[in-house]
C-alpha positions in Angstrom: 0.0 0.0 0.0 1.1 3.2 -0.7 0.5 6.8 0.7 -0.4 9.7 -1.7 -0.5 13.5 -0.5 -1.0 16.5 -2.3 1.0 19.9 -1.6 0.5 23.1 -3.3 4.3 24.5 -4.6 3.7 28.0 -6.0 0.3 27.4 -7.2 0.9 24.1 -8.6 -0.5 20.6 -7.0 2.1 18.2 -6.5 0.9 14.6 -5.7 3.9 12.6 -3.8 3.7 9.0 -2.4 5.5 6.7 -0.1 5.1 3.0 1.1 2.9 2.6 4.4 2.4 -0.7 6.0 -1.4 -2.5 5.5 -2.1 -2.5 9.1 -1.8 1.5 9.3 -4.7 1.3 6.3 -8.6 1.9 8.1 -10.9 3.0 5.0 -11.9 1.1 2.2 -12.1 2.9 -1.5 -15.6 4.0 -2.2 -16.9 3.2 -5.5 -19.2 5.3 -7.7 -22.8 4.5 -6.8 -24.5 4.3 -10.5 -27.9 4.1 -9.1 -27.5 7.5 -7.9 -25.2 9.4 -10.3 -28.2 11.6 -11.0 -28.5 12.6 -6.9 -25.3 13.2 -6.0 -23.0 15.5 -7.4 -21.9 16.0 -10.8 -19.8 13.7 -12.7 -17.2 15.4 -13.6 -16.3 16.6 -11.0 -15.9 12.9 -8.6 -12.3 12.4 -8.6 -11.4 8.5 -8.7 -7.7 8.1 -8.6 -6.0 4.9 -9.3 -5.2 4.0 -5.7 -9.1 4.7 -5.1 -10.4 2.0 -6.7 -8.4 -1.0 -5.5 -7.4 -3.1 -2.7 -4.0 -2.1 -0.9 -3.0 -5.4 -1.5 -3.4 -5.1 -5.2 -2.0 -1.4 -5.8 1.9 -1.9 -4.8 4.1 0.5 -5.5 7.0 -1.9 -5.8 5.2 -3.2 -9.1 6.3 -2.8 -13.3 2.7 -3.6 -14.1 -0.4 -2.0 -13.0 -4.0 -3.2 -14.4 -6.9 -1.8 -13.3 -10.3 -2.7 -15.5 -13.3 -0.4 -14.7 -15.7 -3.2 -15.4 -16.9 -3.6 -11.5 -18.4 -0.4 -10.1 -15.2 1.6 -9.4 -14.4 3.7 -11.9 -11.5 6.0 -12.0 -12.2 9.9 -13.2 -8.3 11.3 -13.2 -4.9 9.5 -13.6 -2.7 10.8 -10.5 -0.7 9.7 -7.5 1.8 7.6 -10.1 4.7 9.4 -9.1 7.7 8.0 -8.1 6.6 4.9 -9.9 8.7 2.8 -12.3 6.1 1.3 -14.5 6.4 -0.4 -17.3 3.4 -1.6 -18.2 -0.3 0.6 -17.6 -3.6 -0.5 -18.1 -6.8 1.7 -17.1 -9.1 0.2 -19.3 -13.1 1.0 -19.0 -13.4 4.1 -17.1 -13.9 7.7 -17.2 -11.0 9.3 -17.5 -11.0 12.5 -19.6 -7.5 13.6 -19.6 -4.0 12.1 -19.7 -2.4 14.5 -16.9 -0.5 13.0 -14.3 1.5 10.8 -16.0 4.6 13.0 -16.7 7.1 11.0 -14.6 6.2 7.5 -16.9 9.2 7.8 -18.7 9.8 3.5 -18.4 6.1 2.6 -19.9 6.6 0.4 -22.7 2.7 -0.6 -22.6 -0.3 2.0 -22.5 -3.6 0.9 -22.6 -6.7 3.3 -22.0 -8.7 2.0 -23.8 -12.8 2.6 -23.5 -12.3 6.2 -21.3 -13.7 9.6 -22.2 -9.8 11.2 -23.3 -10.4 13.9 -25.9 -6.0 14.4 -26.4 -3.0 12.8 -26.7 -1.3 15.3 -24.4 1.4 13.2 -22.6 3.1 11.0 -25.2 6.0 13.6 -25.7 7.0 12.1 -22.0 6.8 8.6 -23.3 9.3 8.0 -26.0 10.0 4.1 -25.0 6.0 2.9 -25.8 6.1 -0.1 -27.7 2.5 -0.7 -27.4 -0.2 1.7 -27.1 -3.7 1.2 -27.2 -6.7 4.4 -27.2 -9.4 2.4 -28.9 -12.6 3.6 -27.9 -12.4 7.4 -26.7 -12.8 10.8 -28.5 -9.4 11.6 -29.8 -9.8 13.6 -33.0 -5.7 14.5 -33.9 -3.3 11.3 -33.8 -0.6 13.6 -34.8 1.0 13.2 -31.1 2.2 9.3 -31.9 4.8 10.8 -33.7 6.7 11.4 -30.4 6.9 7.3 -30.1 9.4 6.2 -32.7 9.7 3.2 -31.0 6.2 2.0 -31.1 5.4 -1.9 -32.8 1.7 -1.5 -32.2 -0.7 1.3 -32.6 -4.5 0.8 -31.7 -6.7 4.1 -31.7 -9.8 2.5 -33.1 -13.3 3.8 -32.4 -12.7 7.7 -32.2 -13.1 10.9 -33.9 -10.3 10.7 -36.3 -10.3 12.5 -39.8 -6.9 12.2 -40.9 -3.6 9.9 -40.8 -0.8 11.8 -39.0 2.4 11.5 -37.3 3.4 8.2 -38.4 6.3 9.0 -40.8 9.2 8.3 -38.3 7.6 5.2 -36.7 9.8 2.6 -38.9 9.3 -0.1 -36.3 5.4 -0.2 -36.4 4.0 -3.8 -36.9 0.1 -3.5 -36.1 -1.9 -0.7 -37.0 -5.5 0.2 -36.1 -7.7 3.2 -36.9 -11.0 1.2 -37.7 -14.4 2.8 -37.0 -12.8 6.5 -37.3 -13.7 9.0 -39.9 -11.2 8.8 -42.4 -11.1 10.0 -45.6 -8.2 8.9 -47.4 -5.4 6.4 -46.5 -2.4 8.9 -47.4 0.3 8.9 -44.5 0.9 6.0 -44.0 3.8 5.7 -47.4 6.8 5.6 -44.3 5.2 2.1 -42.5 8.2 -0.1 -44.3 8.0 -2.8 -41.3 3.6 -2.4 -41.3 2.4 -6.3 -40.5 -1.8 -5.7 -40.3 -3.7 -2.5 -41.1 -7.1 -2.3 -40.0 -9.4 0.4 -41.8 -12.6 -0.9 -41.4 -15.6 1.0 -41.0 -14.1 4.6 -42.2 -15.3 7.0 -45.4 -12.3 5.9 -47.8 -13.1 5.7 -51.3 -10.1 4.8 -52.7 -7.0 2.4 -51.8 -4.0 4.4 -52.2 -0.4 5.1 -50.7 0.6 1.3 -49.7 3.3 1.2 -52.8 6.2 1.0 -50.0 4.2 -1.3 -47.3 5.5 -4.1 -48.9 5.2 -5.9 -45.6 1.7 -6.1 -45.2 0.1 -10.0 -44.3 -3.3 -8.3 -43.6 -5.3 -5.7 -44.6 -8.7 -4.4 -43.5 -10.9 -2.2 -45.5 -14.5 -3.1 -44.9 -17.1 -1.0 -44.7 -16.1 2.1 -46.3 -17.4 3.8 -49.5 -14.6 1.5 -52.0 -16.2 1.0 -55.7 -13.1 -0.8 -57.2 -9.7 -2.6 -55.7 -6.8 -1.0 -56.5 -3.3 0.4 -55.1 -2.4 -3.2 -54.2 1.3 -3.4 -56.1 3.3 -3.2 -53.3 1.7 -6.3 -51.3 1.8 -9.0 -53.9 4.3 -11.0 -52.4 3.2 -11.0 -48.6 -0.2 -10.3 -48.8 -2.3 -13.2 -47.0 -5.6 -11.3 -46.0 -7.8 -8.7 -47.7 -10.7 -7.6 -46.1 -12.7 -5.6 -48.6 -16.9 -6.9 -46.8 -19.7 -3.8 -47.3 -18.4 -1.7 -49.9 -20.1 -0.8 -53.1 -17.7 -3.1 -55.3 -18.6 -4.3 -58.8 -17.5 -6.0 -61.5 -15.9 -3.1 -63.3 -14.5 -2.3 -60.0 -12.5 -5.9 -59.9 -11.9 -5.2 -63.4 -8.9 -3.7 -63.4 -6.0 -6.7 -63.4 -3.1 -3.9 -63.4 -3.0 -2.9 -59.6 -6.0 -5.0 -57.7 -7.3 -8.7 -56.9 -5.7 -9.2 -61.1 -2.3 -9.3 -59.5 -0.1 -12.6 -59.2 -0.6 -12.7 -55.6 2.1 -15.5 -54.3 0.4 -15.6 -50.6 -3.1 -14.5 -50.6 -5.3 -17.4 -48.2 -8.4 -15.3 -47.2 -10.2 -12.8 -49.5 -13.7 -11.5 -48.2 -16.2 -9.4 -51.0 -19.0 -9.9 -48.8 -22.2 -7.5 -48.9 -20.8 -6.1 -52.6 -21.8 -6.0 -56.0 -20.1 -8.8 -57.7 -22.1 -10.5 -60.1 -19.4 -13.2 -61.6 -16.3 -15.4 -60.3 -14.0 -14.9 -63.1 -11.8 -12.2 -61.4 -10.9 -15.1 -59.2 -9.3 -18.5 -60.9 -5.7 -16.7 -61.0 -5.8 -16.5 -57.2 -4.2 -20.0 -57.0 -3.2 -19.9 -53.6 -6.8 -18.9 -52.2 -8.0 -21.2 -49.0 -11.4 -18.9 -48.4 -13.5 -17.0 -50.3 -16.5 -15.3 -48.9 -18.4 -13.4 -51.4 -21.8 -13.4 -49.4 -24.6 -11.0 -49.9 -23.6 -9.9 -53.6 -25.4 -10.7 -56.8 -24.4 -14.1 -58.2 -27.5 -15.5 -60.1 -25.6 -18.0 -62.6 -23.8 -21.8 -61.6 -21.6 -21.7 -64.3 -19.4 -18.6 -63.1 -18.4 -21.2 -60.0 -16.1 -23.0 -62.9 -14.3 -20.3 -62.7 -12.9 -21.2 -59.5 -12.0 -25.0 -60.7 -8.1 -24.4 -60.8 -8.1 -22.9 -57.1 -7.0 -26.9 -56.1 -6.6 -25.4 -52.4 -10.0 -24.0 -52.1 -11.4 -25.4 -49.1 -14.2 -23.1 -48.1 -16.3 -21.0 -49.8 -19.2 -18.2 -48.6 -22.3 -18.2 -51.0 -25.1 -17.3 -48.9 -27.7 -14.4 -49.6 -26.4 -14.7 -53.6 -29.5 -15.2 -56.2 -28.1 -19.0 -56.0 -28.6 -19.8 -52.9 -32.3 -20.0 -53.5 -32.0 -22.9 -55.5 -33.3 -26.1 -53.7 -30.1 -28.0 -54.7 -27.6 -25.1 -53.7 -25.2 -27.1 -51.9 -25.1 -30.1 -54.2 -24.4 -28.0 -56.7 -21.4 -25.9 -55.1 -19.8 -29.3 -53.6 -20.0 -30.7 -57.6 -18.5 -27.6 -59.1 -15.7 -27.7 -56.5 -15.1 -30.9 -54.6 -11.7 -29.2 -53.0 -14.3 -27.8 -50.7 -14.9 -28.8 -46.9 -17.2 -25.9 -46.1 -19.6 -23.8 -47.4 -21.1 -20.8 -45.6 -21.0 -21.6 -41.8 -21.6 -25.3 -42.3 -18.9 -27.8 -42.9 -19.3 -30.5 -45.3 -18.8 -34.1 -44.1 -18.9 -37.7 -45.1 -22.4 -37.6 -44.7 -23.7 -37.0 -48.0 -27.0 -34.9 -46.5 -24.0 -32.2 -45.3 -24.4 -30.6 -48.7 -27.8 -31.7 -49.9 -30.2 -29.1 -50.1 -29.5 -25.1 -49.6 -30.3 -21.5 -49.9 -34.0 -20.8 -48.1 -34.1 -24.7 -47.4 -31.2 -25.5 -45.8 -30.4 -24.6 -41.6 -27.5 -22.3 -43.4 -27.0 -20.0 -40.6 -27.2 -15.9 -41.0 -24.3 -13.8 -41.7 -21.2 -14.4 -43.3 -18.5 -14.9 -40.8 -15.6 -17.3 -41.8 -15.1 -17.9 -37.5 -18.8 -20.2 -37.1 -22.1 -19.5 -37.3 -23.2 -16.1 -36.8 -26.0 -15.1 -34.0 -29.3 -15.3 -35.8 -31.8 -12.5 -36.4 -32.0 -10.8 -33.0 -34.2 -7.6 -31.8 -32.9 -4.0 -32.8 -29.4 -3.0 -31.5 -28.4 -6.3 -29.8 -25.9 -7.2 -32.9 -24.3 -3.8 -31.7 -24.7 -4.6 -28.2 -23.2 -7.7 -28.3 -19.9 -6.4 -30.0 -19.5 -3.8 -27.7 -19.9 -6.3 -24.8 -16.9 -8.7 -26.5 -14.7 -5.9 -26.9 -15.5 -4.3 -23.1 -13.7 -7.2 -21.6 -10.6 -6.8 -23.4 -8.8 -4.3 -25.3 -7.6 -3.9 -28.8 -4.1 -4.9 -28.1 -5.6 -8.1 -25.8 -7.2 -9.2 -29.0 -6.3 -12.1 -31.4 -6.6 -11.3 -35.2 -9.6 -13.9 -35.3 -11.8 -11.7 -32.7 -11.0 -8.3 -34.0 -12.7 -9.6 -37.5 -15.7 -10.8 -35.7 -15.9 -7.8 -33.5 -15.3 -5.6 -36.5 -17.9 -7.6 -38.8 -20.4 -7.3 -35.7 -20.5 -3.3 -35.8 -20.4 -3.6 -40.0 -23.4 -5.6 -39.8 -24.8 -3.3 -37.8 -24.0 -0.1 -39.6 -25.5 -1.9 -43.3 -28.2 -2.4 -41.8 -29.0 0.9 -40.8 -27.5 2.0 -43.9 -30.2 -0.2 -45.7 -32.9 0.7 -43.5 -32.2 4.4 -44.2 -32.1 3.9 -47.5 -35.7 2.3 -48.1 -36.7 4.8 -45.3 -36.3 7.5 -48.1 -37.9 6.0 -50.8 
């Protein structure tokens, strides 16, 4: 347990702390009573430090690594009584912090994560040039242009805020991870100095065109779902590592795959996973030159004919295929037909195929073919308004960004997508 004070030195509050044994400790924290937020006073202005939330036992000042997740009651409201501290590691996920003060002396972090809080600013990174890892996902930050004071930082996760433009990233070399999904983003320029960039996640932005990748030649996997793409383009530079390409709820179409200079008509030497879900795509022919494709999930777009699927008969590795909610998977003999044209495969949609023989018998609006497109299991059936939303939001609450596996930020991301096309279609036959 530690001891924190607060001394006023020429008009500036100065928190200090020292070690003081258990025994001398009478009170117990107080948390924040939420069934009477609206009786007591305001908000804003309950101060929760740190040290306020937690047992003695479990704050100790001797410690690298603190980890303090707001999901029990106890939120904190300001970041103080840190000083003299040599952390390494911080995690104050799931509260209501608004600012970054106090954290000037946490020169040793190497791990930030504050994620799901109320912080408006990157104000303190200039004090923390040895970050490695630092997650913001899920606040209010509208300028990223502060990262740039971390040239030492491998992963970089500021999903979920108010972001409008790439900045600061030029000098960070070292960056592996990269994610600014569910921001307001425009265009993908500044990112050209990312040389060592392993994942970029851009999901669920306003981009309209893939650009500014030509040096990203490291890139395995690449997320741009749910923005306002009409063609795939700008690839070049990942035809030899590419493995993943995201590219669900878009407004792609034929034409838009048309183009074999720069997009899916590249050579690509490692691409496993390509998702066109909830697009435009009427034909399979921009396909049977992707030779080292394991998954395809094209879902939701506007395939009507079984002949196009022969385009896809020299993909020998094929293995699973998404067909679901196309004009063909009406037809009572869907599966049949899918497991004939391409026996490589050993699933289609969410259902694997098997050596029973009724595993692909039957299909489309006949079959128990489960809703949704995802390429981890079955996805949740049709459920009341807003629970598809809630439900992602309550996956992500227990664990942040930089907790996650590549596999769950999909399905997290694919969750709010979902969601947002269906407002967007809802809005859409609204103004008819």
């Amino acid at each position: 347990m530690a001891e924190f004070t607060t001394s006023n030195v020429n008009g500036v509050d100065v928190i200090s702390t020292r070690p003081i044994p258990a025994s001398q400790v009478s009170s117990t924290p107080l948390p924040l009573d939420w069934t009477k937020l609206g009786q007591e006073e305001c908000l804003d202005e309950v101060i929760r430090l740190p040290i306020e939330v937690v047992d003695e036992d479990v704050f100790d000042p001797n410690d690298d690594d603190i980890s303090i997740i707001g999901t029990s009651g106890h939120k904190i409201t300001k970041i103080g009584g840190l000083d003299g501290l040599k952390l390494a590691k911080l995690c104050l996920r799931s509260h209501l912090i608004h600012e970054m003060e106090g954290m000037e002396t946490l020169t040793d972090l190497t791990f930030l994560e504050l994620y799901d809080n109320q912080i408006g600013a990157l104000s303190q990174l200039n004090f923390m040039t040895n970050l490695t890892t630092l997650d913001m996902s899920f606040n209010v930050i509208r300028d990223m242009s502060p990262v740039a004071n971390c040239p030492k930082l491998r992963e970089l996760y500021i999903a979920n805020n108010k972001i409008t433009e790439i900045k600061g990233l030029e000098g960070l070399t070292d960056l592996k991870t990269l994610d600014l999904g569910a921001n307001r983003i425009r265009s993908m320029e500044g990112l050209g100095g990312l040389t060592s960039l392993d994942a970029l996640w851009l999901g669920k932005n306003k981009i309209t065109k893939i650009v500014g990748l030509e040096n990203l030649k490291e890139i395995r996997k690449l997320d741009v779902q749910s923005n306002r793409l009409t063609s795939v383009e700008g690839l070049t530079g990942q035809v030899d590592k590419l493995e993943e390409l995201y590219l669900a709820s878009n407004g792609i179409n034929d034409v838009g795959l048309s183009e074999p200079a720069t997009g899916v008509g590249l050579e690509f030497k490692s691409l496993s996973v390509l998702d066109l879900s909830k697009n435009k795509v009427e034909s399979l022919s921009h396909f049977g030159h992707l030779t080292t494709l394991d998954e395809l999930w094209i879902a939701e777009n506007a395939i009507v004919d079984f002949k196009t699927l022969g385009e896809l008969s020299e993909l020998k590795g094929l293995t699973c295929v998404y067909l679901e909610h196309n004009p063909i998977s009406k037809d009572r003999e869907y599966r049949s037909k899918v497991k004939a044209a391409l026996p490589t495969l050993t699933q289609i949609d969410a259902n694997p195929i098997t050596s029973d023989p009724k595993s692909y018998v039957g299909g489309g609006i006949f079959s128990n073919a489960s809703v949704g497109s995802s390429p981890f299991g079955p996805a949740p059936p049709p459920a009341k308004e807003g629970s598809a939303l809630k439900e992602a939001q309550d996956a992500m609450k227990g664990f942040g960004m930089a907790s996650m596996t590549d596999a769950q930020r999909v399905e997290v991301m694919r969750r709010l997508q979902e969601k947002a096309f269906e407002r967007a279609k809802a809005q859409k036959e609204g103004g008819k």
